[in-house]
C-alpha positions in Angstrom: 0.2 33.4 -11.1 3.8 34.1 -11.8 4.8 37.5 -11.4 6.7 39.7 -12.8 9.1 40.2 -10.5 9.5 36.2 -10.5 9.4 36.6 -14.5 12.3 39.3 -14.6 14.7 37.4 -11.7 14.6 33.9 -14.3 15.2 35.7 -17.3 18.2 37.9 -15.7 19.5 35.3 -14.1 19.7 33.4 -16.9 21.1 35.9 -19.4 23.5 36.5 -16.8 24.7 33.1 -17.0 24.7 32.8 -20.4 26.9 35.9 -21.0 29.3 34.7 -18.2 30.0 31.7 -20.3 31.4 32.2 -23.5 30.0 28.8 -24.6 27.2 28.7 -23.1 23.9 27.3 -25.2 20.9 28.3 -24.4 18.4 25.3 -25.3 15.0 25.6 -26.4 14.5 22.1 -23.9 16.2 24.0 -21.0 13.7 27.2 -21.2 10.8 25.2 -21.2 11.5 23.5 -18.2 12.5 26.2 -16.6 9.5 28.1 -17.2 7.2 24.8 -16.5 8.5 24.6 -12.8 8.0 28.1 -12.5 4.6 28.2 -13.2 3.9 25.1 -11.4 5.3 26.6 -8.3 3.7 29.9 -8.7 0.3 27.7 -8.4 1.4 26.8 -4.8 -1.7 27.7 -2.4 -0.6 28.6 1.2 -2.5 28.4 3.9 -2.7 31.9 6.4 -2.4 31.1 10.2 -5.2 29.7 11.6 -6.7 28.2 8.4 -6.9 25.0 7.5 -4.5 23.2 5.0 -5.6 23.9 1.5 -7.2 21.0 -0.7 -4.3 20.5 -3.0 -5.2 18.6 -6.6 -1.5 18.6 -8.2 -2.1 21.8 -9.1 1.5 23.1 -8.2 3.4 19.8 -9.5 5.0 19.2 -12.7 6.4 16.0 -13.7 9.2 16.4 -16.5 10.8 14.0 -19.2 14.4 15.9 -19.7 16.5 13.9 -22.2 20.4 13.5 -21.3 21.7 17.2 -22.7 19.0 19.2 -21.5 20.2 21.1 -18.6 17.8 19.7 -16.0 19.9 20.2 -13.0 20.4 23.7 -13.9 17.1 24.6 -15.1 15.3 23.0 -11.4 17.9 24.9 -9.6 17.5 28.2 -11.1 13.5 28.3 -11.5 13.4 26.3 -8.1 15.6 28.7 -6.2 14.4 31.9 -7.6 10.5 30.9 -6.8 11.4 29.5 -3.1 12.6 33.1 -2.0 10.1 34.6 -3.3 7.3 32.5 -2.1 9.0 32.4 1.2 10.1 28.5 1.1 12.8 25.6 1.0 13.8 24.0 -1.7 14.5 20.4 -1.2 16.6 18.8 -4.0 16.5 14.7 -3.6 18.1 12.2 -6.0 18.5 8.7 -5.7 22.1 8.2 -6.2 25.0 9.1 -3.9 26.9 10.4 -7.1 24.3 13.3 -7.9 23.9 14.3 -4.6 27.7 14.8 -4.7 27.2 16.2 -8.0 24.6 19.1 -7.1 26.8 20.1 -3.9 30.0 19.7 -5.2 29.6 21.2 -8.6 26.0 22.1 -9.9 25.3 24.2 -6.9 28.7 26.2 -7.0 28.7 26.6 -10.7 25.1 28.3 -10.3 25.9 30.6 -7.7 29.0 31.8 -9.3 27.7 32.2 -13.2 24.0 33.3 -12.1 24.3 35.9 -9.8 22.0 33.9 -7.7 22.6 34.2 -4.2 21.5 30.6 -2.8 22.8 29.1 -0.3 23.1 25.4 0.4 23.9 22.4 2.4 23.5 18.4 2.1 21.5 16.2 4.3 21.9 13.0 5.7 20.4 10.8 7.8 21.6 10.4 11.5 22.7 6.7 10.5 25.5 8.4 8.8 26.9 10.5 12.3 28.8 9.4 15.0 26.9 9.6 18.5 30.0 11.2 20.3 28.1 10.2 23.5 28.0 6.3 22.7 31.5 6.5 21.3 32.9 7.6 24.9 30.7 5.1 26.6 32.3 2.2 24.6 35.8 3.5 25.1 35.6 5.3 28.3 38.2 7.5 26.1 37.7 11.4 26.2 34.7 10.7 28.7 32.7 13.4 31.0 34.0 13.7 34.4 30.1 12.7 35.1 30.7 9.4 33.2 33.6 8.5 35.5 33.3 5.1 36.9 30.6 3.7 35.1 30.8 0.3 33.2 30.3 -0.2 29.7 26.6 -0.9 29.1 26.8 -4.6 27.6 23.4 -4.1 26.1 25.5 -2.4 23.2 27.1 -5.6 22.6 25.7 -8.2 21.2 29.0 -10.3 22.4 32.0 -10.3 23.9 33.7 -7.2 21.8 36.9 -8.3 20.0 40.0 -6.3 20.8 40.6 -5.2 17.0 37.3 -3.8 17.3 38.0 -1.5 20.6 40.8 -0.2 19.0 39.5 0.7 16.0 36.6 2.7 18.7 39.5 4.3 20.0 40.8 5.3 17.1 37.7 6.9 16.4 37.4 8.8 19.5 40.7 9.8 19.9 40.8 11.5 15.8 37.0 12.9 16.9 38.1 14.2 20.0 41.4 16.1 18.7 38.9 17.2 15.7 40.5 15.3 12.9 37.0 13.4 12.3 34.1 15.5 11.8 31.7 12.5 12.7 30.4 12.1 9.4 31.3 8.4 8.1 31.5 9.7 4.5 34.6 11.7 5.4 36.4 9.0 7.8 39.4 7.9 5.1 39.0 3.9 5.6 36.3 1.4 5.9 34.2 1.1 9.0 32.5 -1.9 9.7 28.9 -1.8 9.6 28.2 -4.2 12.5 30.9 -1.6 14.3 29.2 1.4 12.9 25.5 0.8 14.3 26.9 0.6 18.2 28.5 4.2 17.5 25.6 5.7 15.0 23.2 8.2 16.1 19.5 7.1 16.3 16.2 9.0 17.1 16.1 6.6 20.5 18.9 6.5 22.2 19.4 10.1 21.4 19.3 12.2 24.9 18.8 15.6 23.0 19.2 18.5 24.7 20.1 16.7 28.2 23.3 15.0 26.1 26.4 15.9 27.7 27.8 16.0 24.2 24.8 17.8 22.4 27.5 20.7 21.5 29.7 19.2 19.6 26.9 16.1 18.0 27.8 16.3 14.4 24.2 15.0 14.0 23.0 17.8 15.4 25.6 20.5 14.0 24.6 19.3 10.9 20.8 19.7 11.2 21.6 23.6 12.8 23.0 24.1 9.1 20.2 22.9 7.5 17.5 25.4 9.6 20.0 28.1 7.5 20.3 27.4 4.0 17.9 28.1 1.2 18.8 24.6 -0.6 18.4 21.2 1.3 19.6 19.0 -0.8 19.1 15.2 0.6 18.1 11.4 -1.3 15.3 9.8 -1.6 15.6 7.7 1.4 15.7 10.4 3.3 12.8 12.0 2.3 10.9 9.0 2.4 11.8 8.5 5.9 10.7 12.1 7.2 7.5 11.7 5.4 7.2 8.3 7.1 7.6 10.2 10.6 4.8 12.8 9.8 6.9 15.3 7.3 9.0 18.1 8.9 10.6 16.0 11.2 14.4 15.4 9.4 13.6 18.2 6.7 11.7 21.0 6.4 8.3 20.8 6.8 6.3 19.7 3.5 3.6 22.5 3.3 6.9 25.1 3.1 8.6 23.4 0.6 9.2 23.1 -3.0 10.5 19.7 -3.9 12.6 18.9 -7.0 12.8 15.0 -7.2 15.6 14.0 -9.7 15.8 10.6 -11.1 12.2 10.5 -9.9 11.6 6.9 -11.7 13.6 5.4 -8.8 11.3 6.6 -6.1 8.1 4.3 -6.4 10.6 1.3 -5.4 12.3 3.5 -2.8 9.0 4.5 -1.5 8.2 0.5 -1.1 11.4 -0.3 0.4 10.7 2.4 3.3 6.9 1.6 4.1 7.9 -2.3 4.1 9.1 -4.0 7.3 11.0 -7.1 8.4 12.4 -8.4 11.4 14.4 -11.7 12.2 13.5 -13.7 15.1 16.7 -15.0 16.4 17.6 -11.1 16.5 14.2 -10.3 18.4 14.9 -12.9 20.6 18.3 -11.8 21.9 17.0 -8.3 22.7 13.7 -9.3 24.4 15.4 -12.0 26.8 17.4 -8.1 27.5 14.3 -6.1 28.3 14.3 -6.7 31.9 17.4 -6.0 32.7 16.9 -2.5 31.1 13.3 -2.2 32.4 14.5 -3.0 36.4 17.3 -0.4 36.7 14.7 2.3 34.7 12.1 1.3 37.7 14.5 1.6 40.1 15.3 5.4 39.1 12.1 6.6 37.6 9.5 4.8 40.4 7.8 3.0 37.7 7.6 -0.5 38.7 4.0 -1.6 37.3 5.0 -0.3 34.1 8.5 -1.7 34.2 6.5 -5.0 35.1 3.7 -4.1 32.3 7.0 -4.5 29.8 8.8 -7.4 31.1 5.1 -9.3 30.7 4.6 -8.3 27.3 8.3 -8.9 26.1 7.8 -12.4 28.0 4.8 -13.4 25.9 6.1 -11.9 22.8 9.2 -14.6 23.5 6.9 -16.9 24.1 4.9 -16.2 21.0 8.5 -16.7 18.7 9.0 -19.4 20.3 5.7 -20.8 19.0 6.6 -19.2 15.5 9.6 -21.4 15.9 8.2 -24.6 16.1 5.8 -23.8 13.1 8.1 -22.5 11.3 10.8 -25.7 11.8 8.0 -27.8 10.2 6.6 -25.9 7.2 7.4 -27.7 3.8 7.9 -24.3 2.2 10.7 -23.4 4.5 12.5 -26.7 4.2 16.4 -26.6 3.0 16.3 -26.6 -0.7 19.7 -27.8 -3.3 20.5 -24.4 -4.6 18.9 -22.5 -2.4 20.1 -20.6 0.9 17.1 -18.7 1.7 13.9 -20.8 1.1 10.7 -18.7 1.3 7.4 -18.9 2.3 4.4 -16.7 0.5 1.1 -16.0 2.5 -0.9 -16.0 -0.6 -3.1 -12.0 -1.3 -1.4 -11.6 2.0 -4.2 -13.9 4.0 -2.3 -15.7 7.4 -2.8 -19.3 6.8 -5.7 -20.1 9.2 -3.8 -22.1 11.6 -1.7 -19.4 12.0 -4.3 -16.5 12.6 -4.4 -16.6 16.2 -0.7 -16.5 16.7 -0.3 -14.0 14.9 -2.8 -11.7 16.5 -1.2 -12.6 19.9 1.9 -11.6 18.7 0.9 -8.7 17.2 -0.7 -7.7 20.6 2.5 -8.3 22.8 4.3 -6.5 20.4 2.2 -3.2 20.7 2.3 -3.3 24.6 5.9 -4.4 24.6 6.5 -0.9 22.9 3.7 1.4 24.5 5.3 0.4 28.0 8.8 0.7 26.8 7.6 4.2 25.5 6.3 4.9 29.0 9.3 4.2 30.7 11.4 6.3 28.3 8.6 9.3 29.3 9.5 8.2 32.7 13.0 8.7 32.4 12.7 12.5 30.9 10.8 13.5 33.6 13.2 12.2 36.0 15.9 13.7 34.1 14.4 17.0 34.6 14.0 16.6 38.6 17.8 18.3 39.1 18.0 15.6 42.7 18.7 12.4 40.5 21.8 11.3 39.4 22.2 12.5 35.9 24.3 10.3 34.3 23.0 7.4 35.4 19.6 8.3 33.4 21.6 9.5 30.9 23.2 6.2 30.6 20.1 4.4 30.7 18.2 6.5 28.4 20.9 5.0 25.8 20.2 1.8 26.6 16.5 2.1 26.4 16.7 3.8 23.3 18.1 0.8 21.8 15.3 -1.6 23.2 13.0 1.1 21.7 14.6 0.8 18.1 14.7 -3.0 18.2 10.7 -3.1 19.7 9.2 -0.2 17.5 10.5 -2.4 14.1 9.2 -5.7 15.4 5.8 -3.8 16.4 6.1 -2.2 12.7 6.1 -6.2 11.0 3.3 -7.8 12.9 1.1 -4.4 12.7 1.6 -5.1 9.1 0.8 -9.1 9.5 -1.6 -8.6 11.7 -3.4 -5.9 9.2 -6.5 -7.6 7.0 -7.1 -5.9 3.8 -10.4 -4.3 3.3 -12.0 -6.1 0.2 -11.4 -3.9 -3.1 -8.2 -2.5 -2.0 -4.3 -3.8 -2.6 -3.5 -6.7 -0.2 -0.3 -6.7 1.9 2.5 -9.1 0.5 3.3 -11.2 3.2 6.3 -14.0 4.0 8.2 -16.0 5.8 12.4 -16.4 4.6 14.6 -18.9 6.4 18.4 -18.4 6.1 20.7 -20.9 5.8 23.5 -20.1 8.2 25.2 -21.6 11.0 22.7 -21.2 13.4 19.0 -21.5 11.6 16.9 -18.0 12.0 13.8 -17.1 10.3 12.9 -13.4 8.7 9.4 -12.1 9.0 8.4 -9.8 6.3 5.4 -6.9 5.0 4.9 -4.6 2.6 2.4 -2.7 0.8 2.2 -3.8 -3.3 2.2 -0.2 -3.9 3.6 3.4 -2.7 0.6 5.4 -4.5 -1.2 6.3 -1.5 1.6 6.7 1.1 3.6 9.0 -1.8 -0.1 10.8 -2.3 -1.4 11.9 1.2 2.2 11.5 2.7 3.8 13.8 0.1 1.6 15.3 -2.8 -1.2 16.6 -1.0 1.4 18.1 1.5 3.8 19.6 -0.4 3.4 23.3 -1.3 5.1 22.5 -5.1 6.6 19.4 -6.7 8.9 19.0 -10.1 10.1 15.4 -10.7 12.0 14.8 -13.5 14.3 12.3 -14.9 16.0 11.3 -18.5 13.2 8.6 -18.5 9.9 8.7 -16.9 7.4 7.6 -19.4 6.7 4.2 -20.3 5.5 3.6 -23.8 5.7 6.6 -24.6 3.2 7.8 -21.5 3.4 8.9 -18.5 0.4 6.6 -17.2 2.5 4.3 -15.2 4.7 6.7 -13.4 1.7 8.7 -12.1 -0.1 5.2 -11.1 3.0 4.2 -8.9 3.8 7.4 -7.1 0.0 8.3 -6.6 -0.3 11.2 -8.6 -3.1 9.9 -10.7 -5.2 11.2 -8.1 -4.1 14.7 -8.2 -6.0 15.3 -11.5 -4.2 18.8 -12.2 -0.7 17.5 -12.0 0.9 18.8 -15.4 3.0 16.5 -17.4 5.6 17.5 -19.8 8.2 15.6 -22.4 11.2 17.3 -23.9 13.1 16.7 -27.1 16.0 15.4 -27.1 19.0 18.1 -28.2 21.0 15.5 -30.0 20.3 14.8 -33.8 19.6 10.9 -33.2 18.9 10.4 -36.8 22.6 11.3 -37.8 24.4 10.5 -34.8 23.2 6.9 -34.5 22.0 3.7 -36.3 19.5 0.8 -34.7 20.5 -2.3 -36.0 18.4 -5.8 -34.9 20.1 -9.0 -36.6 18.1 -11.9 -37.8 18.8 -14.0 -35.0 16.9 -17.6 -35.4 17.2 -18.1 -31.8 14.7 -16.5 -29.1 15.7 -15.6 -25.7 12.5 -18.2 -24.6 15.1 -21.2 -25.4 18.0 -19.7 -23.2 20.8 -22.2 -24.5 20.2 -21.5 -27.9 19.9 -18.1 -27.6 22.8 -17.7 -25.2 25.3 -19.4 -28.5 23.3 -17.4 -30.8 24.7 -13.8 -29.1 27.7 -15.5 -28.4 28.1 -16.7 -32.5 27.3 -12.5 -33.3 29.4 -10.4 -30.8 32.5 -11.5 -32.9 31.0 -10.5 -36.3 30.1 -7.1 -34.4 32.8 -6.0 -32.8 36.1 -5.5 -34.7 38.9 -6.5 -31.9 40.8 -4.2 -34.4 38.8 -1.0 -33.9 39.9 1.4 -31.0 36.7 2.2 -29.9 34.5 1.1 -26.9 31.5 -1.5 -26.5 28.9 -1.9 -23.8 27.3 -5.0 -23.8 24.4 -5.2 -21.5 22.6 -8.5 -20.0 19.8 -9.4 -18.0 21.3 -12.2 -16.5 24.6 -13.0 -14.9 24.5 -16.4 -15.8 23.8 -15.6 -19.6 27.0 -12.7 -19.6 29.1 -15.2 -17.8 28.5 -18.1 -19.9 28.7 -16.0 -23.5 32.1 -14.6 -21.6 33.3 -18.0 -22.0 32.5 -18.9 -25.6 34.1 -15.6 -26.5 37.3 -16.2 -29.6 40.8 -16.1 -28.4 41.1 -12.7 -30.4 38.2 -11.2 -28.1 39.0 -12.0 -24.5 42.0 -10.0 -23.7 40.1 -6.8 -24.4 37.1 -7.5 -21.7 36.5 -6.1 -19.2 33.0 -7.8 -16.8 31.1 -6.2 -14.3 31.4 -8.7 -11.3 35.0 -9.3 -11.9 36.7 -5.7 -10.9 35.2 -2.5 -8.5 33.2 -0.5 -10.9 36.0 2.5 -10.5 39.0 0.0 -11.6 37.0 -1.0 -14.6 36.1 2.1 -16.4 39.9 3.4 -15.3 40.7 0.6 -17.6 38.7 1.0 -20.3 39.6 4.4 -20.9 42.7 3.3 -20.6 42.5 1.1 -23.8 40.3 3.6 -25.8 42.7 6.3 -25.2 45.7 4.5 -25.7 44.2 3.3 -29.1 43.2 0.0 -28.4 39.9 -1.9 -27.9 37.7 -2.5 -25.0 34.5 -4.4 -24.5 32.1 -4.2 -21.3 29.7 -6.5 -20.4 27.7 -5.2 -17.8 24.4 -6.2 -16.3 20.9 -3.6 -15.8 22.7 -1.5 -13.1 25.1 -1.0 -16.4 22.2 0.2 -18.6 21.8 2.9 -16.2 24.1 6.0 -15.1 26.6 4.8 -16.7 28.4 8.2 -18.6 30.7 7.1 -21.4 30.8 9.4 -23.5 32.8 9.9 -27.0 34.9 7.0 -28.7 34.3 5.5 -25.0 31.4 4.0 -26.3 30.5 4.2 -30.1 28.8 0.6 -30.1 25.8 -1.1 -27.5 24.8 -4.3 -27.7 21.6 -5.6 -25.9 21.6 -9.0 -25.5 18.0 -9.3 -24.5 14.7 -6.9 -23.9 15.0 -6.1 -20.4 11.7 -7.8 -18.5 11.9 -8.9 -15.1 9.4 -11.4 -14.4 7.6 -11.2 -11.0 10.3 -13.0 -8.9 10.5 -11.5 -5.5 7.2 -11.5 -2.9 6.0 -8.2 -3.8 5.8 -8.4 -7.7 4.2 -11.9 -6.9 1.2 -10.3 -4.2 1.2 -7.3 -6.9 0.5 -9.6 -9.9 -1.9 -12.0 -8.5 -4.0 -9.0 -7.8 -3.9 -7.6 -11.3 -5.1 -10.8 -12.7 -8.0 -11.2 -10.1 -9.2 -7.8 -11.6 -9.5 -8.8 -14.9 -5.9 -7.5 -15.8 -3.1 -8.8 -17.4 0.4 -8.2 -15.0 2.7 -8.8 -18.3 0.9 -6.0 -20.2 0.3 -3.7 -17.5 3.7 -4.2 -15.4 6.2 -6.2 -17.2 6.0 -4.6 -20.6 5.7 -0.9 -19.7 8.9 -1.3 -17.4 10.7 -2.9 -19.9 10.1 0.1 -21.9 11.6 2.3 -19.4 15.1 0.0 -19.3 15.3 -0.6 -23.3 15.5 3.6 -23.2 17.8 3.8 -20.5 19.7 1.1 -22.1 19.8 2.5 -25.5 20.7 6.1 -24.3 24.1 5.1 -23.3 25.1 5.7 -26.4 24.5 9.3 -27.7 25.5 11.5 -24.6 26.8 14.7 -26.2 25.9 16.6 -29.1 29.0 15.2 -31.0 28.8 11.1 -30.6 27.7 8.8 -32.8 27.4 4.8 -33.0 25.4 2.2 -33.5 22.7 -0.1 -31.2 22.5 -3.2 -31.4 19.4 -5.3 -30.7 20.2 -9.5 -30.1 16.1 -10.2 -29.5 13.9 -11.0 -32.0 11.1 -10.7 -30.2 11.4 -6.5 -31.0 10.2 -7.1 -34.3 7.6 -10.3 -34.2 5.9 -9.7 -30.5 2.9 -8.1 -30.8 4.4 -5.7 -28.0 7.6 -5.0 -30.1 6.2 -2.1 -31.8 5.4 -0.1 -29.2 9.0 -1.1 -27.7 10.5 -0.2 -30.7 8.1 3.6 -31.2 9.5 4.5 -27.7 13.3 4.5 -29.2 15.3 7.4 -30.4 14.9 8.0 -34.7 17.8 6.7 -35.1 18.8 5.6 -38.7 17.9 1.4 -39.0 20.1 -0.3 -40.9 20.2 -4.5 -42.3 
């Protein structure tokens, strides 16, 4: 129940905000949203010491559709603020994109605070890949070192090979701005390029990391950072992130979920993200390196720690876990599926519903055994080592030094262990199978990639996240999919949680008088891709005026179609575009605004990361032309595993999959047109299909009322 005192702080707030802006509009859109989250929040059960955690049905979530214009930032921030202080929790802001993050901190945030009267205070999160390990730094350089570190090599287990002298300078640059506190640590903030292969032998990492016994823990910007975050009211962070910590057990990176209120911007990204976390892959010539390592690492841990039958225990099982790739090896060399291929660099190989090939079974169990005890003993030895750490007689930095270099056999062990868990697992019959593969890269030295993921996020997002969390808004310009929300809820598990509350804004802008939907009768269809590729080229002249000083986004599915209509373009055309591919993103819209604003032309053509994000408001973009309705057939091992599995239910993939997220892209696609309250322009459709599939109606239901013209 929302109380009055929670009722009285969002409408002052508000007001206050309003009358502190002279143009300020309240929106109809915005107050609903606002008052949604509220109430969702005020739902939140909480669970008194001693008790156990409540059973939690969705009851304090609230998924919300906000159109471009709405306010959505502002109205999460405000309701999602006020609530956490008075419920006594965090409020965890995560978006998928770098830019918004940048966005909430660097202006949203600010803007509230000052205008409001709220008094929130904030910080950003990031994950320790993105910090310096000040302690790893000075081991590689010897530069700025402890007096304790004096003497001691450089630990080659850092290097993979012989480091190259522009890459030790470029260390000591590092160290010597980090030490004289001109680098913070953060890579963000470091003014040129790091190199990521440079980057990972200087990043922190939960293994390595010596914690409290670090001779550097005081000035760790890992760890400065995460002291910030104990203090603020606002933790805002990404969706990786997120997905990580709940991956650890919740609570580990950010606050803990059951005192938290999450607002999940641009929440149709995080099904995907969710799969990308909980999948797993690890290459064998990569595995290989580090176990023929191990024993070097594991003997000098024995020799300090007394633990030479478990130092023994791991130099077995990393021996018949090498011997195990080694077997994978020759398998591998003589699969058909894996065989060099014209025109392809990495050839794959499917394990079809995720079931080993039967020759393969045992080997993989083995493996999947030596890489469990590989990591339990490694674990052992790294328990080993704090204890010894703790006994004041030993020699400090020398377990210091060794705990770093155990950490890294941890890392590499703990995500080979993760992929053959996951081969290894058998699917119970009735649930979603495992995809399942083998890639082989084509590079100067052969090396195979093993691969595993789950089809679907749903259950790690619902018992991971959901059921945890003590409130949840996620929201986004587009969420539903045919005009429901049925397929967001199946992919982020919140079908389950029956009392999740689901709500779809209208749209501020008049679309009726600000826009026009035009489809042309095209003769060819995108099914014959020649024809259809002239066909679009034959119509972009008759649509765009080279003449007219406005701004066109033309948006493709496929790079070869863009790049092949690029070329049949008229001379008077060319010199006004401008392709995605051929410039940084940054330099190309610098450029086109250049040319709208200087009263000339411009034309984008831009593929699906175009149809998204992309802000161009005004004459910037008055006309969009979709070449073709966005589906993306099941290409990649996933989609594959995940069709397969619809069709031996009785399903149909296209319908189900295919279809509604097309839906979701032809709206993100369309709405780059209309942006603010005063554009206008015209979409244009190049697919017949829209208006004689039986699935173009509901495609076409799902767009904005704009006026239809031809």
């Amino acid at each position: 129940m929302l109380t009055d005192l929670e009722k009285n702080a969002i409408r002052d707030h508000y007001q206050t905000l309003s009358q502190n802006l002279p143009q300020f509009r309240p929106r109809a859109a915005q107050r609903q949203m606002l008052a949604a989250i509220a109430q969702a929040f005020s739902r939140s059960q909480s669970r008194a010491e001693g008790e156990e955690a409540p059973k939690r049905e969705g009851e304090s979530i609230v998924v919300v559709e906000g159109p471009t214009g709405v306010g959505k930032s502002l109205a999460y921030l405000l309701a999602g603020g006020i609530m956490a202080q008075t419920r006594g929790k965090r409020l965890i802001v995560s978006s998928a994109t770098v830019a918004l993050q940048e966005q909430l901190v660097g202006r949203d945030l600010p803007f509230l605070v000052q205008h409001s009267g709220l008094e929130l205070t904030f910080a950003l999160a990031k994950g320790r890949a993105r910090y310096l390990c000040p302690y790893k730094l000075y081991q590689l350089t010897q530069s700025h070192a402890q007096d304790s570190l004096a003497g001691l090599e450089t630990p080659t287990v850092l290097w993979d090979s012989k480091p190259k002298a522009e890459d030790l300078a470029a260390l000591r640059q590092l160290a010597d701005a980090f030490a004289e506190r001109r680098f913070n640590g953060d890579r963000d903030t470091w003014p040129d390029a790091i190199d990521d292969g440079l980057w990972q032998k200087i990043t922190n990492d939960r293994h390595g990391c010596l914690k409290a016994a670090c001779p550097n823990r005081v000035e760790c910007p890992f760890f400065l950072a995460r002291e910030v975050l104990d203090t603020v009211d606002v933790v805002v962070s990404n969706h990786d992130l997120l997905l990580a910590d709940i991956g650890m057990g919740g609570g580990v990176i950010l606050p803990e979920p059951g005192n938290s209120f999450y607002c999940i911007d641009e929440a149709h990204h995080l099904a995907k993200k969710a799969l990308n976390q909980f999948a797993a892959e690890h290459s064998i010539n990569q595995a290989m390196w580090f176990l023929e390592r191990v024993a070097g690492v594991t003997d000098k841990v024995a020799s300090v720690a007394d633990k030479a039958e478990l130092a023994n225990l791991a130099d077995e099982a990393a021996a018949a876990l090498l011997e195990s790739l080694s077997e994978w090896l020759f398998h591998l060399s003589e699969a058909p599926e894996l065989a060099a291929q014209e025109r392809f660099n990495a050839p794959t190989w499917l394990w079809v519903d995720g079931v080993v090939p039967e020759h393969l079974q045992t080997l993989t169990d083995n493996t999947a055994l030596a890489a469990r005890a590989l990591l339990k003993n490694l674990n052992g030895l790294n328990d080993a080592l704090a204890a010894a750490r703790r006994d004041k007689s030993q020699d400090g930095a020398l377990i210091d030094r060794l705990s770093s270099e155990l950490g890294v056999m941890l890392a590499r062990a703990e995500q080979v262990c993760a992929v053959w868990d996951l081969l290894a697992t058998t699917t119970v019959e009735g649930e979603a199978p495992l995809a399942k593969w083998v890639s082989r890269k084509i590079q100067d030295k052969p090396d195979y990639h093993f691969h595993a993921s789950p089809i679907s996020s749903a259950s790690m997002l619902a018992n991971g996240l959901w059921r945890r969390a003590a409130g949840a808004v996620l929201t986004s310009a587009t969420l539903r999919s045919l005009g429901q929300f049925d397929l967001l809820l199946r992919q982020t598990g919140l079908h389950w949680l029956p009392q999740t509350t689901t709500l779809a804004l209208d749209s501020p802008f008049d679309f009726a008088r600000q826009g026009e939907l035009y489809i042309p009768p095209l003769g060819a269809s995108p099914k014959d891709a020649a024809a259809h590729t002239e066909a679009v080229a034959e119509w972009l002249p008759k649509l765009i005026d080279a003449a007219e000083p406005i701004g066109t986004l033309v948006l493709f599915s496929s790079r070869k179609q863009m790049q092949e209509v690029a070329l049949r373009l008229p001379e008077s055309h060319l010199p006004l575009l401008l392709m995605q591919g051929d410039l940084p993103k940054a330099v190309l819209l610098q450029r086109h605004y250049e040319a709208v604003n200087g009263g000339r032309a411009s034309i984008i053509f831009g593929l699906d990361s175009f149809a998204e994000g992309m802000d161009l408001p005004g004459m910037a973009c008055v006309q969009v032309i979709i070449a073709k309705l966005p589906f993306a057939m099941p290409d990649n091992p996933i989609e594959k595993t995940q069709s397969r599995w619809i069709e031996q239910r009785g399903g149909n993939p296209f319908m189900e999959i295919t279809v509604p997220e097309a839906s979701i892209k032809l709206v993100q696609a369309v709405g780059r047109l209309i942006r603010t309250e005063s554009d206008y322009g015209r979409v244009t459709i190049l697919d017949s299909r829209i208006l004689t599939a039986r699935y173009g109606k509901q495609l076409l239901a799902c767009l904005p009322p704009f006026k239809r013209i031809g």
